[in-house]
N, CA, C and O atoms as a printed pandas DataFrame, in Angstrom:
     atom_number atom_name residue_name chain_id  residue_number  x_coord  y_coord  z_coord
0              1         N          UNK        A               1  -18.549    2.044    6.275
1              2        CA          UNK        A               1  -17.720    1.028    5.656
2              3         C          UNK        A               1  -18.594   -0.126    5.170
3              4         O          UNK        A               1  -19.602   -0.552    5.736
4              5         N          UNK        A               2  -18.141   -0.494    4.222
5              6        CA          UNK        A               2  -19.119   -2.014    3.439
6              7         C          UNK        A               2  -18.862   -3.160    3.674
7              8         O          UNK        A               2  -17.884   -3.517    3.017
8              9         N          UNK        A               3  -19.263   -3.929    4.299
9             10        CA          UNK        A               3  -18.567   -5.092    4.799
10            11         C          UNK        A               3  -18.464   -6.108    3.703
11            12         O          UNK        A               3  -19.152   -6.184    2.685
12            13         N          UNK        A               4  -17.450   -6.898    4.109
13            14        CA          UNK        A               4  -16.577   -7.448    3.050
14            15         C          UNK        A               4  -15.366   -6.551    2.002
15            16         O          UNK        A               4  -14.531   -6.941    1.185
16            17         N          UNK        A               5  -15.669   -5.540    2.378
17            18        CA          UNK        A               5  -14.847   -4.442    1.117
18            19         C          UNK        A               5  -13.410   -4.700    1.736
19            20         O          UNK        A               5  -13.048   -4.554    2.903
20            21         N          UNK        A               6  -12.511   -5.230    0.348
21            22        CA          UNK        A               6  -11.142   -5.258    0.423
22            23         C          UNK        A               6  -10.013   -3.516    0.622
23            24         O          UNK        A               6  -10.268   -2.365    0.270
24            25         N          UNK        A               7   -9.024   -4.002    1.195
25            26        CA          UNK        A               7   -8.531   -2.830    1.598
26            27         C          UNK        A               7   -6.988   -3.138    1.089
27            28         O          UNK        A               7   -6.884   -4.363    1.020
28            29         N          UNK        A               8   -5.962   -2.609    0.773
29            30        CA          UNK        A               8   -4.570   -2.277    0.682
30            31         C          UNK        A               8   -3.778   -2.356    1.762
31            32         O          UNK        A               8   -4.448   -1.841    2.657
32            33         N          UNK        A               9   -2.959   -2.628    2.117
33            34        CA          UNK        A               9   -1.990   -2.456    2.733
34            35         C          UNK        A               9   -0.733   -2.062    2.624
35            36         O          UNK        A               9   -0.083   -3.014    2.192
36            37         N          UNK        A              10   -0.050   -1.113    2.803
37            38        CA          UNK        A              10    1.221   -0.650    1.975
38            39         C          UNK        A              10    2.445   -0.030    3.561
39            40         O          UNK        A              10    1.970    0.456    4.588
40            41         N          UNK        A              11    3.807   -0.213    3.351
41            42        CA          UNK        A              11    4.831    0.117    4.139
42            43         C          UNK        A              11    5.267    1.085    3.410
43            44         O          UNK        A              11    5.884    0.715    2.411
44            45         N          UNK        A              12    5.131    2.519    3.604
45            46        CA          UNK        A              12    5.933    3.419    2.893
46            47         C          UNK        A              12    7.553    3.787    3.574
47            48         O          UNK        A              12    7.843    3.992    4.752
48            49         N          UNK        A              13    8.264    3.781    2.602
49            50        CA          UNK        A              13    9.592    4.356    3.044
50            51         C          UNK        A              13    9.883    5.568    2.500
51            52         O          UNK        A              13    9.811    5.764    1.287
52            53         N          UNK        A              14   10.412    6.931    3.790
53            54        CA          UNK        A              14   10.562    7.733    2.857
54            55         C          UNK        A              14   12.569    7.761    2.570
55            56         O          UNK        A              14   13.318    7.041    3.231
56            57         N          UNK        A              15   12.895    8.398    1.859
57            58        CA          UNK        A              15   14.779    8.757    1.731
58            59         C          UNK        A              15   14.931   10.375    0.912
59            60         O          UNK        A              15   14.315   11.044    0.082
60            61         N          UNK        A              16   15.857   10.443    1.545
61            62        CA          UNK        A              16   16.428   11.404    0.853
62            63         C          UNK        A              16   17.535   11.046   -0.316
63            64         O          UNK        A              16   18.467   10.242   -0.303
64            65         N          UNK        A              17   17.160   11.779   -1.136
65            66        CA          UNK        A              17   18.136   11.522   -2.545
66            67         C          UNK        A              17   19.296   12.545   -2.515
67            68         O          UNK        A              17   19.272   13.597   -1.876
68            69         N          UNK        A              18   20.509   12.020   -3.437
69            70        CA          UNK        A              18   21.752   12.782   -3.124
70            71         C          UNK        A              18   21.533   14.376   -3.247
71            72         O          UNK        A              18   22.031   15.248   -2.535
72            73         N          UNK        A              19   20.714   14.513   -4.266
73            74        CA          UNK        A              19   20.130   16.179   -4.941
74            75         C          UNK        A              19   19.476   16.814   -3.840
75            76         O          UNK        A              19   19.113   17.982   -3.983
76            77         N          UNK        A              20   19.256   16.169   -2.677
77            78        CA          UNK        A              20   18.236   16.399   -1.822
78            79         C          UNK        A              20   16.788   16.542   -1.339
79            80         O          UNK        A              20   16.191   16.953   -0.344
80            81         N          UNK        A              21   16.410   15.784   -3.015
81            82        CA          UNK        A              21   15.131   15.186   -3.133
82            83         C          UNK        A              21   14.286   14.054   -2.235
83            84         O          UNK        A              21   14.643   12.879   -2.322
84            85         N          UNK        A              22   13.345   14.358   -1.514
85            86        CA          UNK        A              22   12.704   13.248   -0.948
86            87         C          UNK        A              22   11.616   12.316   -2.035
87            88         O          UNK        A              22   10.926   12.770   -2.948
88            89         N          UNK        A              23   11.731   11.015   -1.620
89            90        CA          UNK        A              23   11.333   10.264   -2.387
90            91         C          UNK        A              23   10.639    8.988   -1.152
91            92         O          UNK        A              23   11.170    8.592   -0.115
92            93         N          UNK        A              24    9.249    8.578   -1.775
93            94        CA          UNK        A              24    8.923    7.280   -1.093
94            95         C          UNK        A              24    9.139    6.319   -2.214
95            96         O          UNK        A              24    9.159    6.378   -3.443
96            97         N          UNK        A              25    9.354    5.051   -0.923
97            98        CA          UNK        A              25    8.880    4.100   -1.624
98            99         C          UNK        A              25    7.574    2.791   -1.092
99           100         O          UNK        A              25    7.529    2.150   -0.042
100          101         N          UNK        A              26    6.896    2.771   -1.958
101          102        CA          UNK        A              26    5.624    2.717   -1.790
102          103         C          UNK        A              26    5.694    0.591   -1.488
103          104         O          UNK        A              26    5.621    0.175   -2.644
104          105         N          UNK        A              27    5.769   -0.376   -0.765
105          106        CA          UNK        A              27    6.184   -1.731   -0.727
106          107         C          UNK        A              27    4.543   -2.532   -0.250
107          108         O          UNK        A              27    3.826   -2.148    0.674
108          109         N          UNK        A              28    4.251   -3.769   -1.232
109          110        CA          UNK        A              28    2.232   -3.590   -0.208
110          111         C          UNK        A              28    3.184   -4.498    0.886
111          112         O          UNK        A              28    4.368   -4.820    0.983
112          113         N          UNK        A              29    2.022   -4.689    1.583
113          114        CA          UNK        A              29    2.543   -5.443    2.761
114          115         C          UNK        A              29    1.415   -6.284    2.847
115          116         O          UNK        A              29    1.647   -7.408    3.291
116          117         N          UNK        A              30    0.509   -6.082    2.603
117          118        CA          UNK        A              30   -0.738   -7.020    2.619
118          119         C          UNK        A              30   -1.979   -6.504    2.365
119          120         O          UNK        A              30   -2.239   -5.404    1.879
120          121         N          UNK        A              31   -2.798   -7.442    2.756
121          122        CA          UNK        A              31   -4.463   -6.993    2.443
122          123         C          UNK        A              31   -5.513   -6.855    3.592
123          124         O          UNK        A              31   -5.418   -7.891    4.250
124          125         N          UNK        A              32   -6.499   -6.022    4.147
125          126        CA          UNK        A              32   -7.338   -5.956    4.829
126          127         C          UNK        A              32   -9.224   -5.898    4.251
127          128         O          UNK        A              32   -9.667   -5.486    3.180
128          129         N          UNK        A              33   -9.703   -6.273    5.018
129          130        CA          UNK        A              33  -11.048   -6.473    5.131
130          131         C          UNK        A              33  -12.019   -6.172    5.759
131          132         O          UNK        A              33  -11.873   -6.573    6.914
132          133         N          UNK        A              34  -13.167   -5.556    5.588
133          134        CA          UNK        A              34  -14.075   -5.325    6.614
134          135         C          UNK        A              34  -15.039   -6.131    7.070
135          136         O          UNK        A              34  -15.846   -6.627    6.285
136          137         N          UNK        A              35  -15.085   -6.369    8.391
137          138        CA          UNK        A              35  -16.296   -7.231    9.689
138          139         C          UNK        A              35  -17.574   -6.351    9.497
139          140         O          UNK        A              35  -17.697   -5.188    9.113
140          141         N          UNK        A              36  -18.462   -7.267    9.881
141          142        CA          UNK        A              36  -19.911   -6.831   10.014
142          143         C          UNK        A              36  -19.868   -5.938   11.553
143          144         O          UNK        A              36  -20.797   -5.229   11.938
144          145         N          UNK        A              37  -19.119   -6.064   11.989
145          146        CA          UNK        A              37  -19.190   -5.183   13.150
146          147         C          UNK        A              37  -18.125   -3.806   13.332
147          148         O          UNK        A              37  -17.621   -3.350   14.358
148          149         N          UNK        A              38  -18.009   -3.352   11.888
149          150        CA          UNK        A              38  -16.758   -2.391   11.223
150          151         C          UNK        A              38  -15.579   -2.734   11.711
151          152         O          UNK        A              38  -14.781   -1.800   11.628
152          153         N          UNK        A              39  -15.053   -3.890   12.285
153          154        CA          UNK        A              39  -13.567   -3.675   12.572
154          155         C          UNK        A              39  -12.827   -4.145   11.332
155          156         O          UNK        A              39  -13.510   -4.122   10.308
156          157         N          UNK        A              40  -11.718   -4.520   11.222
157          158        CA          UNK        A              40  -10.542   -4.794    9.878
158          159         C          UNK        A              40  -10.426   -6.616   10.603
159          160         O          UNK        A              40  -10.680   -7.128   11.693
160          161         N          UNK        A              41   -9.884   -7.119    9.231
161          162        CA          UNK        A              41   -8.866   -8.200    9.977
162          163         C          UNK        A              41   -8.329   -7.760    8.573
163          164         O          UNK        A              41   -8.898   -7.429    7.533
164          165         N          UNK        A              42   -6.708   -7.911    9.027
165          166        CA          UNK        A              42   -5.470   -7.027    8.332
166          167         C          UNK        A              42   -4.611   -8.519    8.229
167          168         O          UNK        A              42   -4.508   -9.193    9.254
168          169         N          UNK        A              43   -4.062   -8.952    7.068
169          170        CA          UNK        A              43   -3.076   -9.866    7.108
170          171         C          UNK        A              43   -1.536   -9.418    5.917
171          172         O          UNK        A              43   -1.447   -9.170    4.715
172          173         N          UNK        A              44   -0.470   -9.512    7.148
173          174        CA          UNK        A              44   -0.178   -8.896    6.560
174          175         C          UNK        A              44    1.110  -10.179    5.754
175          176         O          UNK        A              44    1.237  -11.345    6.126
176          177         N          UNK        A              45    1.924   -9.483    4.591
177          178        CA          UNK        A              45    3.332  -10.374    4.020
178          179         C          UNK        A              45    4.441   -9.934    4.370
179          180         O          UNK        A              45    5.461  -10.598    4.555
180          181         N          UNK        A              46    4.303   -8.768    4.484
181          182        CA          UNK        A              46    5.654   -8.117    5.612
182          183         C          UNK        A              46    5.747   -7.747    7.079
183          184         O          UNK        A              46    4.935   -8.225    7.871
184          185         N          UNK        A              47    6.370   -7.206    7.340
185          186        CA          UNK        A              47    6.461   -6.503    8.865
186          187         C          UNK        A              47    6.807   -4.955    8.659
187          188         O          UNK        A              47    7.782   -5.000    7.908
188          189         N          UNK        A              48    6.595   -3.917    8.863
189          190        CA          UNK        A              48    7.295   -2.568    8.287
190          191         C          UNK        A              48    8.514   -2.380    9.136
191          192         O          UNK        A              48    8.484   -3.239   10.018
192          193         N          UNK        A              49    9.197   -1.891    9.205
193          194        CA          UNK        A              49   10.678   -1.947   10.435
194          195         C          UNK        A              49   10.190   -0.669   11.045
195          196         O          UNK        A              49   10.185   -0.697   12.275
196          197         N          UNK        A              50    9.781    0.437   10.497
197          198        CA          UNK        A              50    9.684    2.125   11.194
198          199         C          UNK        A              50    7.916    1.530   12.224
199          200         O          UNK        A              50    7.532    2.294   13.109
200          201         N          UNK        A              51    7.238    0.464   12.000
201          202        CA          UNK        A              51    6.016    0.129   12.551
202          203         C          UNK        A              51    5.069    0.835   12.211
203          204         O          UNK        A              51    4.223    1.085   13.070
204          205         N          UNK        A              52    4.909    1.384   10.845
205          206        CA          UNK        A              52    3.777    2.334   10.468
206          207         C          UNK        A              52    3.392    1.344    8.838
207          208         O          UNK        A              52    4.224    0.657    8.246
208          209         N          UNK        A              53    2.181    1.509    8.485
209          210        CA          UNK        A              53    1.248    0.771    7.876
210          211         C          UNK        A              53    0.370    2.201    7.597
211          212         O          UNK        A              53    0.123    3.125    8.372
212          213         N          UNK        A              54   -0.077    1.961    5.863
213          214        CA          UNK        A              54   -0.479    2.729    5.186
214          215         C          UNK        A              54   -2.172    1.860    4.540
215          216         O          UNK        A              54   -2.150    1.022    3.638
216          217         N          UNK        A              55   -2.807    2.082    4.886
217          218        CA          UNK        A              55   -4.387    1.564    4.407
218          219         C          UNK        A              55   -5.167    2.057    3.622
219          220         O          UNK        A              55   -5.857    2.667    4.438
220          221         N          UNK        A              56   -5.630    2.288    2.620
221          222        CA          UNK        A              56   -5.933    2.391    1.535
222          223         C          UNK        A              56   -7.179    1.612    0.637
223          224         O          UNK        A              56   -7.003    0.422    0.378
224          225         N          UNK        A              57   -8.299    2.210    0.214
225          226        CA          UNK        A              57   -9.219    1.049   -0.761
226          227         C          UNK        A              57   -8.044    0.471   -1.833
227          228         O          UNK        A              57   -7.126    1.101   -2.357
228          229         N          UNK        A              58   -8.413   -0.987   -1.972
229          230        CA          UNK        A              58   -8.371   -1.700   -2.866
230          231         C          UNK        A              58   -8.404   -1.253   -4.404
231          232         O          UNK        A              58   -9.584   -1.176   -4.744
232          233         N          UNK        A              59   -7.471   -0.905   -5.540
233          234        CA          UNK        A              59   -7.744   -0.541   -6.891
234          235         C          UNK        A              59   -7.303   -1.878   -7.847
235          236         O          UNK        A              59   -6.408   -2.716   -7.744
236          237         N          UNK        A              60   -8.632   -1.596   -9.046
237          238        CA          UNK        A              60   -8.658   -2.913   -9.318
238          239         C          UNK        A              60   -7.500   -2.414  -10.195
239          240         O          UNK        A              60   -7.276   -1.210  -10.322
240          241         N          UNK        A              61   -6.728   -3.423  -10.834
241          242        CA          UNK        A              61   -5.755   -3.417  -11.963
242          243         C          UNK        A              61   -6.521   -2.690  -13.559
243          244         O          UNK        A              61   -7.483   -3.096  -14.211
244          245         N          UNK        A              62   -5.769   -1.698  -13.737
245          246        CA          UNK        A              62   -6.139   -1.325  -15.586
246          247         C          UNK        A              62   -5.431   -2.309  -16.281
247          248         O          UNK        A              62   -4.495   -3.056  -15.996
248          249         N          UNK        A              63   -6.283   -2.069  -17.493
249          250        CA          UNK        A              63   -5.717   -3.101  -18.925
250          251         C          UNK        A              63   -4.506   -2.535  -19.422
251          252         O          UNK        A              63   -4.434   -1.314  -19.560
252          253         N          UNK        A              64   -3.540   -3.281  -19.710
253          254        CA          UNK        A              64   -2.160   -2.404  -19.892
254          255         C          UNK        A              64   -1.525   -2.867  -18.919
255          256         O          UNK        A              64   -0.469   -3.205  -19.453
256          257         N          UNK        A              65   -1.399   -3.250  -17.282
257          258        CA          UNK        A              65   -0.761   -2.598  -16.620
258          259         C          UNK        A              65    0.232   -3.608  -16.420
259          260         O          UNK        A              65    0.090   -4.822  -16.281
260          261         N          UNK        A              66    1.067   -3.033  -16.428
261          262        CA          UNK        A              66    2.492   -4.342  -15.951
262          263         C          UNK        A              66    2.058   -5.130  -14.529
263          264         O          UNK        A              66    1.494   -4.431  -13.688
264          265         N          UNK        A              67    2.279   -6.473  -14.231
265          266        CA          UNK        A              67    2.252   -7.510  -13.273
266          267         C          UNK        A              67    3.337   -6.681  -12.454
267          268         O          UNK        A              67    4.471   -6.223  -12.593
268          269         N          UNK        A              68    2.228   -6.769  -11.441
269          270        CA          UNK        A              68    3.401   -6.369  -10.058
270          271         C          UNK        A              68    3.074   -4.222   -9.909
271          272         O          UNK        A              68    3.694   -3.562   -9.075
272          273         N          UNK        A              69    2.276   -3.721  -10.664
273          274        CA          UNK        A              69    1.759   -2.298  -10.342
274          275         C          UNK        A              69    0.666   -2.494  -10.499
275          276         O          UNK        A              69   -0.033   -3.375  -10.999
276          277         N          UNK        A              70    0.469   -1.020   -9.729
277          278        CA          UNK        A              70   -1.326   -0.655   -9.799
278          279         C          UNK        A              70   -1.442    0.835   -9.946
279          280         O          UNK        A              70   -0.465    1.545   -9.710
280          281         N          UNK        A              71   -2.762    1.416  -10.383
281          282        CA          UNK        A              71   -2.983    2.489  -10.314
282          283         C          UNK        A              71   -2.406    3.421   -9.562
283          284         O          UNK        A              71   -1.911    4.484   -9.935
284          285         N          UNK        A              72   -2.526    2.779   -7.981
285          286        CA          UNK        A              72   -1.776    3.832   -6.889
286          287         C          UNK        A              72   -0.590    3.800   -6.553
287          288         O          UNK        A              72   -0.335    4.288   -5.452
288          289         N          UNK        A              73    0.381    3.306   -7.246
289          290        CA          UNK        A              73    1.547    3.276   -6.889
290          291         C          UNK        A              73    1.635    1.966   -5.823
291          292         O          UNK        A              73    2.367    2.133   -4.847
292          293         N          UNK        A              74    0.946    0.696   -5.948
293          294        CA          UNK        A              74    1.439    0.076   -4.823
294          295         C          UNK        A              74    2.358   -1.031   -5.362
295          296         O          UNK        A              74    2.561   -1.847   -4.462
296          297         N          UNK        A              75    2.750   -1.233   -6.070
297          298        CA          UNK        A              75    4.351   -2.077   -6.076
298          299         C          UNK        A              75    5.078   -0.989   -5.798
299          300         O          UNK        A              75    4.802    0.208   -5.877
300          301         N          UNK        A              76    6.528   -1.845   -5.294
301          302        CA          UNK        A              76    7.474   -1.413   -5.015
302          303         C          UNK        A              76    8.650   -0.322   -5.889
303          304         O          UNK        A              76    9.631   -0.582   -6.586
304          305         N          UNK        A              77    7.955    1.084   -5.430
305          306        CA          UNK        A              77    8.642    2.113   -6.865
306          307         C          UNK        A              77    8.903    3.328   -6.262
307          308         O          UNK        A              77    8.398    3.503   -5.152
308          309         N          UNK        A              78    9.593    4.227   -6.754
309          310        CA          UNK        A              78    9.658    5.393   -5.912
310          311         C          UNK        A              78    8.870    6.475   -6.727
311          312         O          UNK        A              78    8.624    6.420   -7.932
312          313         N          UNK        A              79    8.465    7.625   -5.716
313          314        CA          UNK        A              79    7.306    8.059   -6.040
314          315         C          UNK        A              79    8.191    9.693   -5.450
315          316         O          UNK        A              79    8.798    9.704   -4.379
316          317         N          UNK        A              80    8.127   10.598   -6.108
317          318        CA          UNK        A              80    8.702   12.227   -5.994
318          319         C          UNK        A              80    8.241   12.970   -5.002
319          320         O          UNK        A              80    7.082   13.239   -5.316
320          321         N          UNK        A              81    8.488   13.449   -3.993
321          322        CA          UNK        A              81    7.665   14.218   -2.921
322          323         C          UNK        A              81    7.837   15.291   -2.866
323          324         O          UNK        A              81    7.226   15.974   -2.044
């Protein structure tokens, strides 16, 4: 791990759709970081309710991209499973 390297934070939800399609939805929750001694400090903007947290590298924003998405799906969107 590289210290200083930014990290993602994301609360996934999964549901079932009426068709019986599963679907997440992908919500960030915050940002993490790496210590010179490899641990994280994680801060987060939400709380997840199920208590599971999704971590992930950091993707920078493409040109184009609407405010509020990213490459990986981390605004709040549903995603086909």
């Amino acid at each position: 791990m590289v210290v200083g390297k930014r990290y993602q934070v994301f609360s996934i939800k999964e549901s079932k759709e009426r068709d019986g399609k599963t679907t997440a939805i992908w919500v960030r929750a915050g940002s993490a970081w790496v210590n010179r001694d490899g641990s994280f400090n994680v801060y987060l903007d939400v709380l997840p309710l199920d208590g599971k947290l999704h971590v992930r590298e950091a993707v920078e924003k493409r040109e184009g991209e609407e405010k509020g998405s990213s490459a990986n799906g981390s605004s709040a969107h549903e995603v086909a499973a």
